[in-house]
C-alpha positions as CSV (number, residue, x, y, z in Angstrom):
1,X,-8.0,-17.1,30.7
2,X,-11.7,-16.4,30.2
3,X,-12.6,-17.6,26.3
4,X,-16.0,-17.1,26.7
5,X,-18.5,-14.7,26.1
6,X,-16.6,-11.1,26.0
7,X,-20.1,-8.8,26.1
8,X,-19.8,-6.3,29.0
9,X,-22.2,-7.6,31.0
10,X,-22.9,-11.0,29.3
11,X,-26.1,-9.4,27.3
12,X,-28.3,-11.6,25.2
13,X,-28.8,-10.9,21.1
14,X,-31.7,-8.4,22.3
15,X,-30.3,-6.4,25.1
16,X,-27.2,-5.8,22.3
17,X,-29.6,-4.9,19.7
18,X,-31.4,-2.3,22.3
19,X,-28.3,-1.0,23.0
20,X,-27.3,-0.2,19.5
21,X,-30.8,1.3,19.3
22,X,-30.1,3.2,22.1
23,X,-26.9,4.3,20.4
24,X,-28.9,5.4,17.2
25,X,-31.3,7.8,19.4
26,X,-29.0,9.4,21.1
27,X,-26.0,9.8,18.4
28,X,-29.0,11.5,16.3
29,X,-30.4,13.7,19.1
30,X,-26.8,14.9,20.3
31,X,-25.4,15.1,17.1
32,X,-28.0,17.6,16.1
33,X,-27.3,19.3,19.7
34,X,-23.9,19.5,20.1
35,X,-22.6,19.8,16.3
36,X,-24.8,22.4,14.6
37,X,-23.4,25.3,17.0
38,X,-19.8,24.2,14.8
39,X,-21.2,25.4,11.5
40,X,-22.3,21.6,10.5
41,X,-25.1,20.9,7.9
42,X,-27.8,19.2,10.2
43,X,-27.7,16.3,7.7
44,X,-24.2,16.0,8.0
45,X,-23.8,16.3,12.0
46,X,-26.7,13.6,12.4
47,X,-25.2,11.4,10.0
48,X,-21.6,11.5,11.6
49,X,-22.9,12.0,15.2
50,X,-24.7,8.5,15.0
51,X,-22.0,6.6,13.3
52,X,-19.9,7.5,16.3
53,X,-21.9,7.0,18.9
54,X,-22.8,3.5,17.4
55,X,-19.1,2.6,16.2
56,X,-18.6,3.5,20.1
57,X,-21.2,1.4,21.6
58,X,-19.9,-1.8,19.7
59,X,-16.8,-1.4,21.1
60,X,-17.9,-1.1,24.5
61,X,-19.9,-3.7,24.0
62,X,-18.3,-6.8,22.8
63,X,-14.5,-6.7,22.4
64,X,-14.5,-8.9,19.5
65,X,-16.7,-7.0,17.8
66,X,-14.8,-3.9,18.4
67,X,-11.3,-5.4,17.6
68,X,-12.6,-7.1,14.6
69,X,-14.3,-3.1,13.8
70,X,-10.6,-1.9,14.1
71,X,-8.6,-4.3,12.7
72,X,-10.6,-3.6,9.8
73,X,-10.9,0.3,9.7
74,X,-6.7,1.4,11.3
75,X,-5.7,1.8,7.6
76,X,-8.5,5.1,7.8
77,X,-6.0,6.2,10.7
78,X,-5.4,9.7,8.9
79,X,-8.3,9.5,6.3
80,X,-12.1,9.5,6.4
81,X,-12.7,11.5,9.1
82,X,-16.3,11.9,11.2
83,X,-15.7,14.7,13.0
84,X,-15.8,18.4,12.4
85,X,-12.6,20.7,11.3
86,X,-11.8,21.1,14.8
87,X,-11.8,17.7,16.2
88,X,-10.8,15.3,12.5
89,X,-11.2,11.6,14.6
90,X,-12.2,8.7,12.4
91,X,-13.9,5.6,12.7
92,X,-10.2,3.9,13.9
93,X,-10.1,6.9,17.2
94,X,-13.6,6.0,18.1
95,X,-13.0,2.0,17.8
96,X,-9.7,2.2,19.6
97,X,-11.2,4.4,22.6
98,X,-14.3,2.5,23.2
99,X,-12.6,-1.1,23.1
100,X,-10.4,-0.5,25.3
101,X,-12.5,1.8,27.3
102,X,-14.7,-1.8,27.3
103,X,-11.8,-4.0,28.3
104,X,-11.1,-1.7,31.2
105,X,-14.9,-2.2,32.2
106,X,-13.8,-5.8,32.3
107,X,-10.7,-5.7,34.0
108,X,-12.7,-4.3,37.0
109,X,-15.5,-6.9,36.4
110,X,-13.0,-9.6,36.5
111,X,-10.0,-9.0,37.4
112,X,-7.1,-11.5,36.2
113,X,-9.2,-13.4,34.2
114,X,-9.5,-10.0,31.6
115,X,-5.4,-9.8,31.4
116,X,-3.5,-11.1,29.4
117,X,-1.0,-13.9,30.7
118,X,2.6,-11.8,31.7
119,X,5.5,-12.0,29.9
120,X,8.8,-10.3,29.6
121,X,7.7,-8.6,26.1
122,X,4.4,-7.0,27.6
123,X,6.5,-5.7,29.9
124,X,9.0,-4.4,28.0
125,X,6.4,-2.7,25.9
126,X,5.4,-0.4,28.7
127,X,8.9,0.9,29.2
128,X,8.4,3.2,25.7
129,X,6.0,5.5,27.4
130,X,7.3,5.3,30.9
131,X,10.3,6.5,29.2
132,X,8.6,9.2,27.5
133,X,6.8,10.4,30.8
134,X,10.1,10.6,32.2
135,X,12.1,11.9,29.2
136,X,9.1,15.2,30.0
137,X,11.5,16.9,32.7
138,X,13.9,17.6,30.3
139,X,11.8,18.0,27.4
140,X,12.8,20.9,24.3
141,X,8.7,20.4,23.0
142,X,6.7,19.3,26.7
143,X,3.8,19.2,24.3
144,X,4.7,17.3,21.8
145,X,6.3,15.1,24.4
146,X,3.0,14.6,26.1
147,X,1.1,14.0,23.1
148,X,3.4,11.5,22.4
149,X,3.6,9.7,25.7
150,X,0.0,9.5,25.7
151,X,0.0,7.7,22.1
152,X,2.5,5.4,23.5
153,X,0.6,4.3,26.1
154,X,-2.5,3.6,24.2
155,X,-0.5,1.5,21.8
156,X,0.9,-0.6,25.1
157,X,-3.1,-0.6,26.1
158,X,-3.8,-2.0,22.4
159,X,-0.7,-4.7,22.8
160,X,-2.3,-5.5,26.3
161,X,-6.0,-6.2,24.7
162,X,-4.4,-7.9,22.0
163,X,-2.5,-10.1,24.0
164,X,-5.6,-11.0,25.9
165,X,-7.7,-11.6,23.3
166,X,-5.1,-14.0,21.8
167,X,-5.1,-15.8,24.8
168,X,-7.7,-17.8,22.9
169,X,-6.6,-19.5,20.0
170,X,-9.4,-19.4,17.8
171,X,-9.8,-15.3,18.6
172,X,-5.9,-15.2,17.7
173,X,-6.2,-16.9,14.5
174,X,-8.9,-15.1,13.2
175,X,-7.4,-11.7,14.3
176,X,-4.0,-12.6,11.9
177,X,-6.7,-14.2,9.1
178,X,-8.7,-10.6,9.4
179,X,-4.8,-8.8,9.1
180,X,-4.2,-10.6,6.0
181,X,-7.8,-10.1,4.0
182,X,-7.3,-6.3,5.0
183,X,-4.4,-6.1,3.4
184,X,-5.4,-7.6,0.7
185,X,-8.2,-5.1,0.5
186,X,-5.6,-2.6,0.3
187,X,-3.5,-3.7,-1.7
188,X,-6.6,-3.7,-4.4
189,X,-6.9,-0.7,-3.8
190,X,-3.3,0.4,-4.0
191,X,-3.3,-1.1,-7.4
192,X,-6.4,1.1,-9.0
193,X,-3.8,3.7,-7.4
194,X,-1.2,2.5,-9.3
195,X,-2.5,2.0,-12.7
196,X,-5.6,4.8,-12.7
197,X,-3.9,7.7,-10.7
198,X,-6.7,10.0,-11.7
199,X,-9.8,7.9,-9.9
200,X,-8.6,9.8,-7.3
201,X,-8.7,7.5,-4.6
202,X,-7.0,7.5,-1.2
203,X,-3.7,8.6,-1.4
204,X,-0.5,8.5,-3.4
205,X,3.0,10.3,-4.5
206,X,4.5,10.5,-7.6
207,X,8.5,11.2,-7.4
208,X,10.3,12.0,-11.0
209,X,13.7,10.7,-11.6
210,X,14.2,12.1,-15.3
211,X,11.8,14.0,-17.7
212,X,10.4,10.9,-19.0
213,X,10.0,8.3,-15.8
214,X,7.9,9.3,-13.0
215,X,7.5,6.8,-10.0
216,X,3.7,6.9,-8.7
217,X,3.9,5.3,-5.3
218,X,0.5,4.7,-3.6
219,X,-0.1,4.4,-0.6
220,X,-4.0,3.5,-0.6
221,X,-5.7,5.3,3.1
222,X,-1.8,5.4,4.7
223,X,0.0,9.1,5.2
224,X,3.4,7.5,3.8
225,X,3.8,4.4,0.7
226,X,6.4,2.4,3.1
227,X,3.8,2.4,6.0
228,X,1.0,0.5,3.6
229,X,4.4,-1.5,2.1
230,X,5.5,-2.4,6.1
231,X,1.8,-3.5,6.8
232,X,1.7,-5.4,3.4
233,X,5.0,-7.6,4.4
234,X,3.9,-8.7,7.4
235,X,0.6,-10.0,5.7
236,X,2.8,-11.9,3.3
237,X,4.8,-13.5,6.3
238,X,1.5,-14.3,7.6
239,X,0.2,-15.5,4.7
240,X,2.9,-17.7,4.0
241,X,3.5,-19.2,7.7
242,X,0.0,-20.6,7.4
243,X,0.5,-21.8,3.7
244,X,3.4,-23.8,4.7
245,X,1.7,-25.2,7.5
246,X,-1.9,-26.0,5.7
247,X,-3.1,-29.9,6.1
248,X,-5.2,-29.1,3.0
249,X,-4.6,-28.1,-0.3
250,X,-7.6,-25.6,0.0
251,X,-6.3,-23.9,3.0
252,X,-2.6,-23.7,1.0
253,X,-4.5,-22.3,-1.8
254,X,-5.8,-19.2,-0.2
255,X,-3.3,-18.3,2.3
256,X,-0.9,-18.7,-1.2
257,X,-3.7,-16.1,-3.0
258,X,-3.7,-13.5,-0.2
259,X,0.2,-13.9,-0.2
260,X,0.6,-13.3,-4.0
261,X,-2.1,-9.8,-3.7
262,X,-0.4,-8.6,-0.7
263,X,3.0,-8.7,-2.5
264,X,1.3,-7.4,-5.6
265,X,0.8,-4.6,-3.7
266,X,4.1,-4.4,-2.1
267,X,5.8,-4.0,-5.7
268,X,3.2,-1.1,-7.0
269,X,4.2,0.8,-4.1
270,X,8.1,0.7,-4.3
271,X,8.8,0.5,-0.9
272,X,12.6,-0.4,-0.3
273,X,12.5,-0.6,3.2
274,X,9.4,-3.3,3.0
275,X,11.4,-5.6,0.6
276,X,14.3,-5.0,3.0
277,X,12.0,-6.5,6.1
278,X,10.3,-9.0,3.8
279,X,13.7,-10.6,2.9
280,X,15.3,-10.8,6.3
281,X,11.2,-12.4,7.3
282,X,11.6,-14.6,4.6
283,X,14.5,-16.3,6.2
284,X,12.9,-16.6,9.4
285,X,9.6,-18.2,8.1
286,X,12.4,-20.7,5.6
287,X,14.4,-21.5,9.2
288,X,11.1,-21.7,11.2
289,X,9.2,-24.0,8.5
290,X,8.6,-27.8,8.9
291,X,11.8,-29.5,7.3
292,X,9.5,-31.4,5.1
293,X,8.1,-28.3,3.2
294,X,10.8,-26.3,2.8
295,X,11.6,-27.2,-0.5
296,X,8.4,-26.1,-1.3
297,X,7.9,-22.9,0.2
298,X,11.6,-22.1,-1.7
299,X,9.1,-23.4,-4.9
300,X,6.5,-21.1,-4.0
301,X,7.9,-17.7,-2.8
302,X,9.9,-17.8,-6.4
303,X,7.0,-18.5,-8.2
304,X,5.2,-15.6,-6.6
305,X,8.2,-13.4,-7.0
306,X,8.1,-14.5,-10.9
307,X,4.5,-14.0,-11.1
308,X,4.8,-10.3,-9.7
309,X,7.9,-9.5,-11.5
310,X,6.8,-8.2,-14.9
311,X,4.3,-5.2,-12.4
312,X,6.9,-4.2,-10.7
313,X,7.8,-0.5,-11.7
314,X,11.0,-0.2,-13.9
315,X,11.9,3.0,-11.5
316,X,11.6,0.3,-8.5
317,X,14.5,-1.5,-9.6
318,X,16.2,1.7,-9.7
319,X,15.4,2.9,-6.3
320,X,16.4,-0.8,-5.3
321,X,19.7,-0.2,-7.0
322,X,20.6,2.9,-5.0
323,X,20.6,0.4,-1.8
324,X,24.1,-0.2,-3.2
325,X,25.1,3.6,-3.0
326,X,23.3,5.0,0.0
327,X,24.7,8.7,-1.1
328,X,23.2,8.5,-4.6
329,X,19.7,9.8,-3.8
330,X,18.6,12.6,-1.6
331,X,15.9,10.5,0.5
332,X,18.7,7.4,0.9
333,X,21.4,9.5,1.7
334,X,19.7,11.6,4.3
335,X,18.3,8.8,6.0
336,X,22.3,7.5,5.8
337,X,23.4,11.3,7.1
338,X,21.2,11.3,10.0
339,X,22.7,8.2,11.3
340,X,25.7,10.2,11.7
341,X,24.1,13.1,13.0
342,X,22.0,11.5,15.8
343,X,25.2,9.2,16.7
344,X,26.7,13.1,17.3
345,X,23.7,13.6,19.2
346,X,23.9,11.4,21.7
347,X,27.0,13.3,23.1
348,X,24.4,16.0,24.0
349,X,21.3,13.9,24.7
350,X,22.3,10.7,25.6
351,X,21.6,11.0,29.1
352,X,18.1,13.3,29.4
353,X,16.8,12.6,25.7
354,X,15.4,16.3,23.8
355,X,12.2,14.9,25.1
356,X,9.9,12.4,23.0
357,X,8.8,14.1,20.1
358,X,11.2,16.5,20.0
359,X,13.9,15.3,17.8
360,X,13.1,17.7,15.1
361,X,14.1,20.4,17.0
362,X,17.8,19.4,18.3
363,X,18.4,17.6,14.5
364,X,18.9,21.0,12.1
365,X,22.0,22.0,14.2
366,X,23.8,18.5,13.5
367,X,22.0,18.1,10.1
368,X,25.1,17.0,7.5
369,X,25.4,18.6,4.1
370,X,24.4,16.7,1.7
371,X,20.7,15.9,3.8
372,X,17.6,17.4,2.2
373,X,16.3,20.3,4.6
374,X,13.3,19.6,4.2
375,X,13.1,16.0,6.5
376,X,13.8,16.4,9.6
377,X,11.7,13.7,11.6
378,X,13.7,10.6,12.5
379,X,14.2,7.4,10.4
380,X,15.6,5.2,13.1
381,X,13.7,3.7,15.6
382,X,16.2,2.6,17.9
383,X,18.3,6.0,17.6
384,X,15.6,8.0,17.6
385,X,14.3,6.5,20.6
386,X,17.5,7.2,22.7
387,X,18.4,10.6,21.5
388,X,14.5,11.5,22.3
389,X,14.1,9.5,25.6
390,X,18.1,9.4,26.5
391,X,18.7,6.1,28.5
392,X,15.1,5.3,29.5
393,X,14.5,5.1,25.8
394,X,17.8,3.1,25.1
395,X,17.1,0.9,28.0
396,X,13.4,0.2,26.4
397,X,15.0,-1.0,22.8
398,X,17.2,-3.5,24.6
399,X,14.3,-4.7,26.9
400,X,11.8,-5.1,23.7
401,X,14.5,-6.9,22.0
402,X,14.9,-9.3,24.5
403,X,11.4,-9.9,24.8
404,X,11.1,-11.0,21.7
405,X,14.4,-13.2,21.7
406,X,12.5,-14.6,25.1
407,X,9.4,-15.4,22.7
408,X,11.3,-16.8,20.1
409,X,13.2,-19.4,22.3
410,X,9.1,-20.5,23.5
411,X,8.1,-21.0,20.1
412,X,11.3,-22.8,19.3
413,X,10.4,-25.4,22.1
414,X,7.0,-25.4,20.8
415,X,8.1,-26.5,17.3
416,X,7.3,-23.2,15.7
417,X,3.5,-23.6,15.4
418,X,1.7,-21.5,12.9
419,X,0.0,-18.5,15.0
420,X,3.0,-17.7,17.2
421,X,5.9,-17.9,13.8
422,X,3.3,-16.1,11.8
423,X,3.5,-13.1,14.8
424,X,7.4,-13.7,14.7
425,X,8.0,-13.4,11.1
426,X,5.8,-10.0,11.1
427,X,7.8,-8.4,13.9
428,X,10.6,-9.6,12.8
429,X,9.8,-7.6,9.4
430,X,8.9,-4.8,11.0
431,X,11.3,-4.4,13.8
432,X,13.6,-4.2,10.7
433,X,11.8,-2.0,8.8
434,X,12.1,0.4,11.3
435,X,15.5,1.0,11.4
436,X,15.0,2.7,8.1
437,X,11.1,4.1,8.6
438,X,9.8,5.7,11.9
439,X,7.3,3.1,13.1
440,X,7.6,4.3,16.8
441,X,3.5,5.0,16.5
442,X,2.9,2.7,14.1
443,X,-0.6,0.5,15.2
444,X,0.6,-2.9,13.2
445,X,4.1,-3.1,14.8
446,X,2.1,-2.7,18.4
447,X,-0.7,-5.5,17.2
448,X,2.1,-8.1,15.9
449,X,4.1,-7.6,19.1
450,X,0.7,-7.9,21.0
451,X,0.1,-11.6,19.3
452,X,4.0,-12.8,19.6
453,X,3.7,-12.2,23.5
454,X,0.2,-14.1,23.4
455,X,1.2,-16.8,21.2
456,X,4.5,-17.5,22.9
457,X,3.0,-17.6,26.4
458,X,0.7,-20.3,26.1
459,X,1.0,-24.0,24.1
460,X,-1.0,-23.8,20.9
461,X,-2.9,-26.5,19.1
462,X,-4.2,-27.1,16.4
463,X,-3.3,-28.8,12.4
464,X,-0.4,-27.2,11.8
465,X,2.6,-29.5,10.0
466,X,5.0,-30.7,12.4
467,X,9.0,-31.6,12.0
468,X,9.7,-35.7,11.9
469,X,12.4,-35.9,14.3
């Protein structure tokens, strides 16, 4: 695989930096153009207009740059938005578009050498959309069913640059280090959430449970707590991989720090379904670590547990308690009730599917009492993916699980090294998490599954800690 230079048309430091020039002109000339007819302060359209066309032309530019650019800006997904009323894209839209738009350029430029190695799990990740594109004939919402095939297959596209990039070892590490300091980042900011509500920061819920406790849950730039909690507990898992592995005390040290802040935030936002996927992680990282340290990482993930402990919410352990009685709480038990309901589903859709996207308009007539009204978008991966893309969609669950049973067996025979279990203990934490949370579309669970196919496919080296067999 080609880990050289990844510039479009192998530019020098000066053709770049007349291209971002370039970029500057015109996103202020057409921003001016194009935007004011929309009602736009001319100060605000020039302003907006050139930070997109720039964000764009790094991404089509250099594809490090531009993954490294959205890595670090997906948590602005749903916020911060650049363009007008009419068309709300961020920063993330514009990075995704244009770096993959670049690694397209390169495809055709060279071929093989710009894909990423095959393997079962790449594969399997292109059966989601295929599924959805199919699951269209039969389709209750043909809109939302394209929309949503279209989404699908940008997040393979993603998986597919991913993969590629991680070809190279040193790109693949520093994509999961960048993973890790952004959720730090946001779990900092999750925290001013959490104990100054009124700075009025990003976003956050508060949910009562009496008169005198009331739960605030942030969720920093995320639509949903338990997608910033999902994201957080795969950077622990990360995090912790790579501290078990370190050769030096230094490297323990940080990866340890960035651990301890990412599970920080974790407890503020009160995610059950995160501390569901973290546990069942935490075994595989404790099964997957060299014999010789796992005493210590036992030491150290109940030290960090300790050390969190007294800022976890006293309502968290509440909500934690309800696991035990899934019909005590309306949220719990609905997501318990539509279990049932899209089991009865199947007997209608099973076959055909009510078209991706569409679930929320088949689910009221099988909705069990007891479920709040008010939710009627699917918790369950796996089912939801069947009863919306009918056996197509079934058929892509089994094939994505057995791609990454097929990656785990290579990084058995590989020892575990640290990249590739780092990748595994994330999905693994995710893949869970999502039989409770609807991380169909979620751009972390794409990016992890990305890396794992990478990381498994080739033999890694480097420093990391072996077993003595």
């Amino acid at each position: 695989m080609d880990a050289g230079h990844d510039t479009l048309s192998g530019t020098s430091g000066l053709r770049t930096g007349v291209w971002i020039a370039c970029a500057l002109l015109c996103g202020s000339v057409s921003a001016v153009v194009a935007l004011e007819w929309m009602q736009w302060p001319v100060t605000h359209a020039t302003l907006y207009g050139t930070l997109t066309v720039t964000l764009f032309a790094l991404g089509l530019i250099s594809t490090d740059v531009g993954l490294a650019l959205l890595v670090a800006t997906i948590p602005l997904f749903d916020f911060a938005t650049l363009g007008p009323p009419a068309a709300p894209f961020t920063a993330a839209h514009v990075l995704l578009a244009s770096t993959i738009l670049g690694w397209s350029a390169r495809i055709v430029r060279d071929g093989r050498r710009a894909l990423p190695r095959p393997t079962p799990l790449v594969a399997a990740l292109a059966m989601p959309w295929l599924a959805g594109a199919i699951s269209l004939a039969g389709s209750l919402a043909p809109s939302s069913t394209l929309s949503g095939t279209g989404r699908l297959l940008v997040l393979w596209l993603l998986a597919m640059l991913i993969a590629w990039r991680a070809n190279d070892a040193r790109r693949g590490r520093a994509l999961l280090a960048e993973l890790v300091a952004v959720a730090c980042v946001m779990a900092g900011v999750a925290a001013l959430q959490y104990f100054d509500p009124a700075l009025g920061i990003g976003r956050l819920t508060t949910q009562g449970f009496s008169s005198l406790v009331v739960l605030v849950r942030p969720s920093a730039f995320f639509l949903d707590p338990n997608f910033l909690a999902g994201y957080l507990s795969a950077a622990v898992l990360v995090a912790l991989v790579f501290m078990v592995r370190a050769t030096r005390m230094r490297q323990a040290v940080w990866w340890g720090a960035g651990a301890l802040v990412a599970l920080g935030g974790i407890a503020v936002t009160s995610s059950r379904s995160a501390l569901i996927g973290l546990a069942v992680g935490l075994v595989v990282v404790l099964l997957t670590a060299p014999r010789q340290r796992r005493a210590r990482l036992i030491v150290a993930v109940i030290v960090l547990t300790l050390v969190v402990a007294p800022f976890v919410p006293a309502a968290m352990y509440q909500r934690v308690a309800g696991l035990l009685d899934p019909t005590s709480e309306g949220s719990l038990a609905t997501r318990y009730l539509m279990v049932q309901s899209s089991v009865e589903m199947l007997s209608e859709f099973g076959i055909g599917g009510t078209g991706l996207g569409a679930y929320d308009l088949a689910y009221p007539a099988y909705r069990k009492p007891g479920a709040l009204p008010r939710i009627t978008h699917p918790h369950q991966v796996p089912l939801a993916m069947w009863v919306e893309m009918g056996v197509p969609g079934a058929l892509s669950v089994l094939a994505i699980v057995a791609g990454i049973v097929w990656a785990w067996r290579r990084l058995a025979k590989q020892r575990y090294p640290a990249p590739g279990t780092a990748a595994l203990a994330a999905v693994t934490a995710l893949v869970v998490e999502s039989l409770f949370q609807y991380y169909l579309y979620f751009e972390y669970l794409w990016i992890f599954l990305g890396l794992l196919s990478a990381f498994s496919a080739v033999r890694q080296e480097g420093d990391d800690v072996r077993d003595e067999r």
